[in-house]
Chimera marker file (.cmm) of the C-alpha trace (Angstrom):
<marker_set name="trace">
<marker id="1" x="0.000" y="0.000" z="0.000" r="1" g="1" b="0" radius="0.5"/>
<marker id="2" x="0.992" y="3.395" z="-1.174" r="1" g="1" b="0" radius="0.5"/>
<marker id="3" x="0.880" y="6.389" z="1.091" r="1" g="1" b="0" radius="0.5"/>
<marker id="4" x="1.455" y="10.444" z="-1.059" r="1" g="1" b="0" radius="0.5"/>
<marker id="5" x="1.565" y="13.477" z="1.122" r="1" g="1" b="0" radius="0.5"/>
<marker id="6" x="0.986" y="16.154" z="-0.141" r="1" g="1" b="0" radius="0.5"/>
<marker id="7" x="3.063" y="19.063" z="1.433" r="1" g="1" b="0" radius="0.5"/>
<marker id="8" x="2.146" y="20.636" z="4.809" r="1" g="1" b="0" radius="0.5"/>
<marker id="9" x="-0.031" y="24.116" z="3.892" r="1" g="1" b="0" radius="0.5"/>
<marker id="10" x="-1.597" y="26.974" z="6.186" r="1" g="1" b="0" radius="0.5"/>
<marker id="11" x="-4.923" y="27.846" z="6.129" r="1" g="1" b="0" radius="0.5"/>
<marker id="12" x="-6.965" y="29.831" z="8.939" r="1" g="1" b="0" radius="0.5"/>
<marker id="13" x="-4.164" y="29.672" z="11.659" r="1" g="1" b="0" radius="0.5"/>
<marker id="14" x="-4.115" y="25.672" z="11.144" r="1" g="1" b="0" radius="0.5"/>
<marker id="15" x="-1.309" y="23.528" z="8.801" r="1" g="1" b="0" radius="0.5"/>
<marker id="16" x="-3.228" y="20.556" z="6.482" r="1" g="1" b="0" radius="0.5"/>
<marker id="17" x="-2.496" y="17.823" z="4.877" r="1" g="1" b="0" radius="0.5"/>
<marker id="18" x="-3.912" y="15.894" z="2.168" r="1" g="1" b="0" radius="0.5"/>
<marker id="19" x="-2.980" y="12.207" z="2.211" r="1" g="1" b="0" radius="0.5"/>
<marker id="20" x="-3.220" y="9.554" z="-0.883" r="1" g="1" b="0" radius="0.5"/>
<marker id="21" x="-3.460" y="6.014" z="0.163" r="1" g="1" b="0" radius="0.5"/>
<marker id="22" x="-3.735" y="3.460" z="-2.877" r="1" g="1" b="0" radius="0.5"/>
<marker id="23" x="-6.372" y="0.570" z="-2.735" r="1" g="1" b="0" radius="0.5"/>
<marker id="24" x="-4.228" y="-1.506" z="-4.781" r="1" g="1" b="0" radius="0.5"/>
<marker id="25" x="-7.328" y="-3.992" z="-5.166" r="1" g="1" b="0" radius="0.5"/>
<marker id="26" x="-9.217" y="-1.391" z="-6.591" r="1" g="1" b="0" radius="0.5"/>
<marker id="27" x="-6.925" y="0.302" z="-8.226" r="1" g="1" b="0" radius="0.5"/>
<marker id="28" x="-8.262" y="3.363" z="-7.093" r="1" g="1" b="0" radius="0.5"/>
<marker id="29" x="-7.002" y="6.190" z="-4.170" r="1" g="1" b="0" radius="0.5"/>
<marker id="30" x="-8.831" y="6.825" z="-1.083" r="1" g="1" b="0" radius="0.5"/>
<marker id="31" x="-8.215" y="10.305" z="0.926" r="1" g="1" b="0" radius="0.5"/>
<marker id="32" x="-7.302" y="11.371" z="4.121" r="1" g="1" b="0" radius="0.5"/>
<marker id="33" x="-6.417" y="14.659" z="5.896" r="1" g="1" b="0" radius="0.5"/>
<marker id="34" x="-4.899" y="15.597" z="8.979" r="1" g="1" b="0" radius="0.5"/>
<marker id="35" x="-4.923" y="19.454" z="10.995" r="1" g="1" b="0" radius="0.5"/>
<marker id="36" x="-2.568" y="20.159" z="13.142" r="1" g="1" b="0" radius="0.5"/>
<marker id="37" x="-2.254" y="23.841" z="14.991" r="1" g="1" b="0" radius="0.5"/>
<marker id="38" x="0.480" y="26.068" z="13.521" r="1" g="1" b="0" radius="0.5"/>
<marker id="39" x="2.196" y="26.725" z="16.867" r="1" g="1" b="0" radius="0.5"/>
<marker id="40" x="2.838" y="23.764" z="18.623" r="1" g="1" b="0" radius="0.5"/>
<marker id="41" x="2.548" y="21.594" z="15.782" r="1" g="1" b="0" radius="0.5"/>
<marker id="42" x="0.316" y="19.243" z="17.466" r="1" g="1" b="0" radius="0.5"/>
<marker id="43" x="-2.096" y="17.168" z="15.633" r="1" g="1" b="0" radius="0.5"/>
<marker id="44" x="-5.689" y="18.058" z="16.234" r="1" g="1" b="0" radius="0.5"/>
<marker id="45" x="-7.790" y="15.917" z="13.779" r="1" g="1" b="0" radius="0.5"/>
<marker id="46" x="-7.447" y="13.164" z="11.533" r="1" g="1" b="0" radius="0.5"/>
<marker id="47" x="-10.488" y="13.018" z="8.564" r="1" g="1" b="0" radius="0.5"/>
<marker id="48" x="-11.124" y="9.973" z="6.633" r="1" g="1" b="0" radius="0.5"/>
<marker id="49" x="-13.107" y="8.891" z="4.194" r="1" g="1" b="0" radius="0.5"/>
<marker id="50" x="-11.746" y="6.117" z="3.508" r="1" g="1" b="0" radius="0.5"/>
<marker id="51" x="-14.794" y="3.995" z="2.738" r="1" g="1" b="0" radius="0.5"/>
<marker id="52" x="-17.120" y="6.303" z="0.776" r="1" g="1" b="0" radius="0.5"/>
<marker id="53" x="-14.865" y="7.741" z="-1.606" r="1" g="1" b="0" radius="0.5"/>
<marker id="54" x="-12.341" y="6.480" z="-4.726" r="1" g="1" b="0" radius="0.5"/>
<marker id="55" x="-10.221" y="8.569" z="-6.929" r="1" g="1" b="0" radius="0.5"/>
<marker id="56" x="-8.811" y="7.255" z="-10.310" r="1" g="1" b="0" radius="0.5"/>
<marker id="57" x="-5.598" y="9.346" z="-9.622" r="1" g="1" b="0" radius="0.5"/>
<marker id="58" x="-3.853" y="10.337" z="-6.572" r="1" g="1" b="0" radius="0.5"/>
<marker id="59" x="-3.895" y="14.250" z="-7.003" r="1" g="1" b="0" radius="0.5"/>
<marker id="60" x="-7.576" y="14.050" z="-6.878" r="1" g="1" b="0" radius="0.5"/>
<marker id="61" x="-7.704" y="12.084" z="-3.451" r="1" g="1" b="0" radius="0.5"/>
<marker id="62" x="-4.740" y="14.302" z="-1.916" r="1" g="1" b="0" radius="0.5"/>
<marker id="63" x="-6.961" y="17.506" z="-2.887" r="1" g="1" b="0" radius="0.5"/>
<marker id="64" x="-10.162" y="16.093" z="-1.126" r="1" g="1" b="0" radius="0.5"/>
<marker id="65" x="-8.011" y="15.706" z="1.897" r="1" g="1" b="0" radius="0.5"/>
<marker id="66" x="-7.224" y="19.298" z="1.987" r="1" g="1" b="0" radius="0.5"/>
<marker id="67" x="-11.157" y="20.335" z="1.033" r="1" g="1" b="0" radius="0.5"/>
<marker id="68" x="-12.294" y="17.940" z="3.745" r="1" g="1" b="0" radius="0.5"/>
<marker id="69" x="-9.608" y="19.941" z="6.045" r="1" g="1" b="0" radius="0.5"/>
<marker id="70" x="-10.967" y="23.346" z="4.993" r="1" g="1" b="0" radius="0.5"/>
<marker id="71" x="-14.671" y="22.171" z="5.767" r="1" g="1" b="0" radius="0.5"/>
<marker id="72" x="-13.936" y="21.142" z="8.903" r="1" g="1" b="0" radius="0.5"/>
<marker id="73" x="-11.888" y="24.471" z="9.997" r="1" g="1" b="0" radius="0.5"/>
<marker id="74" x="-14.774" y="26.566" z="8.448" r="1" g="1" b="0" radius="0.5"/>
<marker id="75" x="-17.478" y="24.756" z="10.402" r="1" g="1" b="0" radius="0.5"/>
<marker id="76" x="-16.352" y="22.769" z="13.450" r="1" g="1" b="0" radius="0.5"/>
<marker id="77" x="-13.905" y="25.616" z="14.093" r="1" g="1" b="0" radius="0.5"/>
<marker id="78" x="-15.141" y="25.250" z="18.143" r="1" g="1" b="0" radius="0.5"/>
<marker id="79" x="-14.213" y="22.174" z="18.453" r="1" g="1" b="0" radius="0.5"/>
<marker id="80" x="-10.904" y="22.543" z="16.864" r="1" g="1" b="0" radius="0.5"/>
<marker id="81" x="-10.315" y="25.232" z="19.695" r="1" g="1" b="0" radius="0.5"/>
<marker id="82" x="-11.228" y="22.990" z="22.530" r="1" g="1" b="0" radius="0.5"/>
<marker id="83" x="-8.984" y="20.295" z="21.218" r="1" g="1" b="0" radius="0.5"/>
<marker id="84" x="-6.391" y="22.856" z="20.975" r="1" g="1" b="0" radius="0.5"/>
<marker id="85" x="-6.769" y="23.338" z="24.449" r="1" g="1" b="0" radius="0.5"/>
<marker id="86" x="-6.863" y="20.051" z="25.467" r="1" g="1" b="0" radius="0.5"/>
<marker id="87" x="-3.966" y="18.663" z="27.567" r="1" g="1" b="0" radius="0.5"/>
<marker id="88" x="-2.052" y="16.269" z="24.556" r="1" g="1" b="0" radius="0.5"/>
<marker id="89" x="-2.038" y="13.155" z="25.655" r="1" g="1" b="0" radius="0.5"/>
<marker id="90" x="0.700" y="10.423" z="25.859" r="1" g="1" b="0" radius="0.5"/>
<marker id="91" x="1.658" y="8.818" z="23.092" r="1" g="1" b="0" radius="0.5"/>
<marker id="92" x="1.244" y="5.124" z="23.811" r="1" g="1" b="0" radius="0.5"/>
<marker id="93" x="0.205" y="3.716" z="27.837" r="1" g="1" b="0" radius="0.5"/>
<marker id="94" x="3.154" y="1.358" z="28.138" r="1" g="1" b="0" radius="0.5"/>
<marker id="95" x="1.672" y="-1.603" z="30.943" r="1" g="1" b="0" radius="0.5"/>
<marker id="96" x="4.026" y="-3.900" z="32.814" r="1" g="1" b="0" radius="0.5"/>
<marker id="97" x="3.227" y="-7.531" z="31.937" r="1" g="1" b="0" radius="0.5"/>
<marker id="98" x="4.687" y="-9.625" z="34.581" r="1" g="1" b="0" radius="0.5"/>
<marker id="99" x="5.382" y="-13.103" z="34.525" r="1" g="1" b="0" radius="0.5"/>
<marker id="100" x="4.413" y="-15.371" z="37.451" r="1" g="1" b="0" radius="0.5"/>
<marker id="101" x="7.901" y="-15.656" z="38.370" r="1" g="1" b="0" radius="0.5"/>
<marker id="102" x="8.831" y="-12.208" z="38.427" r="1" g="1" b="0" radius="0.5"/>
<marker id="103" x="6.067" y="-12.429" z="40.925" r="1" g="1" b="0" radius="0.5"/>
<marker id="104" x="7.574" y="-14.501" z="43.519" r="1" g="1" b="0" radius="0.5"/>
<marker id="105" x="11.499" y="-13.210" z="43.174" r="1" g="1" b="0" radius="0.5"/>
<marker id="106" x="12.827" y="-15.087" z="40.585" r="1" g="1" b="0" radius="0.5"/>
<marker id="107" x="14.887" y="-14.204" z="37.860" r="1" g="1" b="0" radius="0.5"/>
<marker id="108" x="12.602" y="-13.281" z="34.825" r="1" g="1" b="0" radius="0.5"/>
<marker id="109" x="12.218" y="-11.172" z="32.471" r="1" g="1" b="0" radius="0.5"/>
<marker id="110" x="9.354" y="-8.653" z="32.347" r="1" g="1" b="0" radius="0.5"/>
<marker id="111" x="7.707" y="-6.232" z="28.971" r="1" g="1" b="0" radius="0.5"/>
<marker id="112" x="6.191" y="-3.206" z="27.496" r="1" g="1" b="0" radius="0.5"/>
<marker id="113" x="3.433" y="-3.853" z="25.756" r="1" g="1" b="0" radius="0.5"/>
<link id1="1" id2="2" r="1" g="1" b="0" radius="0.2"/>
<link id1="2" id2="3" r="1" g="1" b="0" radius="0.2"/>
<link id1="3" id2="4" r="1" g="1" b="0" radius="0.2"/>
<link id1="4" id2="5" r="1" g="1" b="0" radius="0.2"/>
<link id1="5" id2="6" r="1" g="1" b="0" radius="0.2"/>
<link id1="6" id2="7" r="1" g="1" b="0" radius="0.2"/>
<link id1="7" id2="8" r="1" g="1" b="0" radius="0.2"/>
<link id1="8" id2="9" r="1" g="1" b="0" radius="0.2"/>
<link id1="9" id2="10" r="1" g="1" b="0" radius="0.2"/>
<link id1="10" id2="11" r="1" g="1" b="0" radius="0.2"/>
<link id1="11" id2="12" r="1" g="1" b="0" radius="0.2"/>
<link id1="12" id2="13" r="1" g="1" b="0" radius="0.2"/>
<link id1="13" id2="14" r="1" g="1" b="0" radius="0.2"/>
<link id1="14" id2="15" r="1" g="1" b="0" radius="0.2"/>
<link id1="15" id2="16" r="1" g="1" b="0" radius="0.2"/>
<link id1="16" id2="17" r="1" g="1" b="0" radius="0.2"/>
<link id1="17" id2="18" r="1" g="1" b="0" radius="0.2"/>
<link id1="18" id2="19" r="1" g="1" b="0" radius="0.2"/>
<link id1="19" id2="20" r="1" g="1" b="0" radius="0.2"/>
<link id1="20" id2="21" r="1" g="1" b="0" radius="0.2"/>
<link id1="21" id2="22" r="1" g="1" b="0" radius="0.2"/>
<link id1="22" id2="23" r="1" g="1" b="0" radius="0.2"/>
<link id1="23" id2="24" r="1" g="1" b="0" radius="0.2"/>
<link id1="24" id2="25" r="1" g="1" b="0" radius="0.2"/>
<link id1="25" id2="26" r="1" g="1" b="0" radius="0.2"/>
<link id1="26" id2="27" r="1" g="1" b="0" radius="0.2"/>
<link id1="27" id2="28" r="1" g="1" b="0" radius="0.2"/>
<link id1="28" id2="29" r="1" g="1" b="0" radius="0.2"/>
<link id1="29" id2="30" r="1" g="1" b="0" radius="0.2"/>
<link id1="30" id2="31" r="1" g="1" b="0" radius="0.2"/>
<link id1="31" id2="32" r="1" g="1" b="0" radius="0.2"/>
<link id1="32" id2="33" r="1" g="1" b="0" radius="0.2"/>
<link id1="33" id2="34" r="1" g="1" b="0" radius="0.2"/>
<link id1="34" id2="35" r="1" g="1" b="0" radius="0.2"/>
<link id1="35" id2="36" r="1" g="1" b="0" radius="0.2"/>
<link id1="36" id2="37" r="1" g="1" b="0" radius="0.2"/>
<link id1="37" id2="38" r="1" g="1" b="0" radius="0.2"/>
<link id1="38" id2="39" r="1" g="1" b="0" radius="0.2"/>
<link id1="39" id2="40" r="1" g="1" b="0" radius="0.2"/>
<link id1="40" id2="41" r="1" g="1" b="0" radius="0.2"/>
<link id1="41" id2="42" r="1" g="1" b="0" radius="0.2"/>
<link id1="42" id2="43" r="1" g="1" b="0" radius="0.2"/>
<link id1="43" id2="44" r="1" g="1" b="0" radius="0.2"/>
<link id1="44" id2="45" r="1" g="1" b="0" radius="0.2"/>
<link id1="45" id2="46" r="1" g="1" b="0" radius="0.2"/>
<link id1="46" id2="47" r="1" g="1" b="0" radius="0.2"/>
<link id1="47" id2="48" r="1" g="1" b="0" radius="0.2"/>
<link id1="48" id2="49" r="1" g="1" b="0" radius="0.2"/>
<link id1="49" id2="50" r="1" g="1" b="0" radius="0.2"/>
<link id1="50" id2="51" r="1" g="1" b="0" radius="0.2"/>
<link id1="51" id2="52" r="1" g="1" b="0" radius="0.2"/>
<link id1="52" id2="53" r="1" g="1" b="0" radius="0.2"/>
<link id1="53" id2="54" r="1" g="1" b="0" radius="0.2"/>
<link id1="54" id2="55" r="1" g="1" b="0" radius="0.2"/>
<link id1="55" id2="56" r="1" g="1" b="0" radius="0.2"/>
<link id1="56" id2="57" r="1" g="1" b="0" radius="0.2"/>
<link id1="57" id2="58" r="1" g="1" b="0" radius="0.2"/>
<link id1="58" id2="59" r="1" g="1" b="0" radius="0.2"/>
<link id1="59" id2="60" r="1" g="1" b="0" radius="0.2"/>
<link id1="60" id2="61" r="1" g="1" b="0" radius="0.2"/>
<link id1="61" id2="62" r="1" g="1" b="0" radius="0.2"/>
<link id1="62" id2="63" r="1" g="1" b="0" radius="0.2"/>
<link id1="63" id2="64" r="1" g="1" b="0" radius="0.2"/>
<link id1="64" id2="65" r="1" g="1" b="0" radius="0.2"/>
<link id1="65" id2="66" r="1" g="1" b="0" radius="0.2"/>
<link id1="66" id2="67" r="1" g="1" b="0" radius="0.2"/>
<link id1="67" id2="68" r="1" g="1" b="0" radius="0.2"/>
<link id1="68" id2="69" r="1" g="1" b="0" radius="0.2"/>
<link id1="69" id2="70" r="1" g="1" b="0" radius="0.2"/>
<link id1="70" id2="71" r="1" g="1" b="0" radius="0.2"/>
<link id1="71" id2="72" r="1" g="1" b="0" radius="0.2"/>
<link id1="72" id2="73" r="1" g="1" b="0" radius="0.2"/>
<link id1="73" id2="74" r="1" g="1" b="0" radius="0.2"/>
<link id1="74" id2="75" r="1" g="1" b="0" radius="0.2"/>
<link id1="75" id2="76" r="1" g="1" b="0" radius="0.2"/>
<link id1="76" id2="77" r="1" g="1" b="0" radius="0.2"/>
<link id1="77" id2="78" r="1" g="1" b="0" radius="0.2"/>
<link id1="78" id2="79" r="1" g="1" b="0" radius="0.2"/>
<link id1="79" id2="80" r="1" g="1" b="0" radius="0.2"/>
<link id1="80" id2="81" r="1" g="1" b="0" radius="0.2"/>
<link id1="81" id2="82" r="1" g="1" b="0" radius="0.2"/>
<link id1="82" id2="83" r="1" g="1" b="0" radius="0.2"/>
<link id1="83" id2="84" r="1" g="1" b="0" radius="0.2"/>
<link id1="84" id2="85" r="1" g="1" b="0" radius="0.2"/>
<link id1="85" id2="86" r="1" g="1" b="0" radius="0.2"/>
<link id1="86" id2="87" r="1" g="1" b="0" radius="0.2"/>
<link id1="87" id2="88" r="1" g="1" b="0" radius="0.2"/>
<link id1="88" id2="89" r="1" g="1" b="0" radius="0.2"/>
<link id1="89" id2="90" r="1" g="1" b="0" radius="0.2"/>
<link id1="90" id2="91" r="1" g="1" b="0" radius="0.2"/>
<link id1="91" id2="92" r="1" g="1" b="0" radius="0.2"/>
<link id1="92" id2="93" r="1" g="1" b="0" radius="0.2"/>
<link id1="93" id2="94" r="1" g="1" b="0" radius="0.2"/>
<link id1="94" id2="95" r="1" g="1" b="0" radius="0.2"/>
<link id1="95" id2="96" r="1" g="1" b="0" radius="0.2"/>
<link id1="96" id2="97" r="1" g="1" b="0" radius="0.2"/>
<link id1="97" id2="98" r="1" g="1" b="0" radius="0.2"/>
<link id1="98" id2="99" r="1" g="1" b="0" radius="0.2"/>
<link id1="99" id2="100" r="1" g="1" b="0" radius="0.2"/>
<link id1="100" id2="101" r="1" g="1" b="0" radius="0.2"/>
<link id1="101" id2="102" r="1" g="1" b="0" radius="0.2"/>
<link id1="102" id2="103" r="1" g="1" b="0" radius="0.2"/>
<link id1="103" id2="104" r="1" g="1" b="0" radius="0.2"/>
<link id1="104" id2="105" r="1" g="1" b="0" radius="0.2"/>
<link id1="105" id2="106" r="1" g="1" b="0" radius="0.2"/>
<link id1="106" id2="107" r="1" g="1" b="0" radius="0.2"/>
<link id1="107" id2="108" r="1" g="1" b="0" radius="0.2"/>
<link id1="108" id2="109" r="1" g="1" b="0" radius="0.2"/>
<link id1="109" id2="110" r="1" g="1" b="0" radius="0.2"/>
<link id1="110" id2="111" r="1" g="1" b="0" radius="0.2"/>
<link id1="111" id2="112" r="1" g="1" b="0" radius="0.2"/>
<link id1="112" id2="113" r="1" g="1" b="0" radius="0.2"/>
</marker_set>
């Protein structure tokens, strides 16, 4: 599977990007974009259409991303602020998985998941 950016562009105080991802089944493109906020460069909302829409070439896909990243700044623009001021949250919850052994003293070894 194919993955085509395209590159990172400001609109409304946000950055966008349109994404391309080959259905090589289909030989079609389906679309993606991503906003992130200008000034801390975190990401704020990933859109996907994944399963309603096809593209014959992957310029046309990569600009849907970026229209479906302008609709949502021009209309859910509130809830693009209150994710701004969310708290960002950790990138993966790492949990100890223990053995049995580890457990009672013994030498073992232990993992992230």
């Amino acid at each position: 599977m194919l993955i085509e950016t395209t590159r990172p562009k400001r609109y409304k105080d946000f950055i966008i990007i349109g994404l391309a991802i080959e259905a090589p089944r289909l030989e079609l493109w389906k679309c993606k974009g991503i906003i992130y906020s200008r000034d801390s460069r975190k990401e704020l909302k990933r859109l996907d259409k994944l399963r309603q829409a096809a593209f014959r070439n992957k310029g046309g896909a990569q600009d849907a991303g970026l229209r479906m990243c302008h609709y949502w700044i021009d209309n859910y623009r509130s809830e693009l602020d209150r994710l701004l001021r969310s708290p960002s949250k950790p990138i993966a919850n790492r949990i100890m998985v223990m053995s049995r052994s580890w457990r009672t003293g013994r030498n073992s070894d232990a993992c992230n998941v």
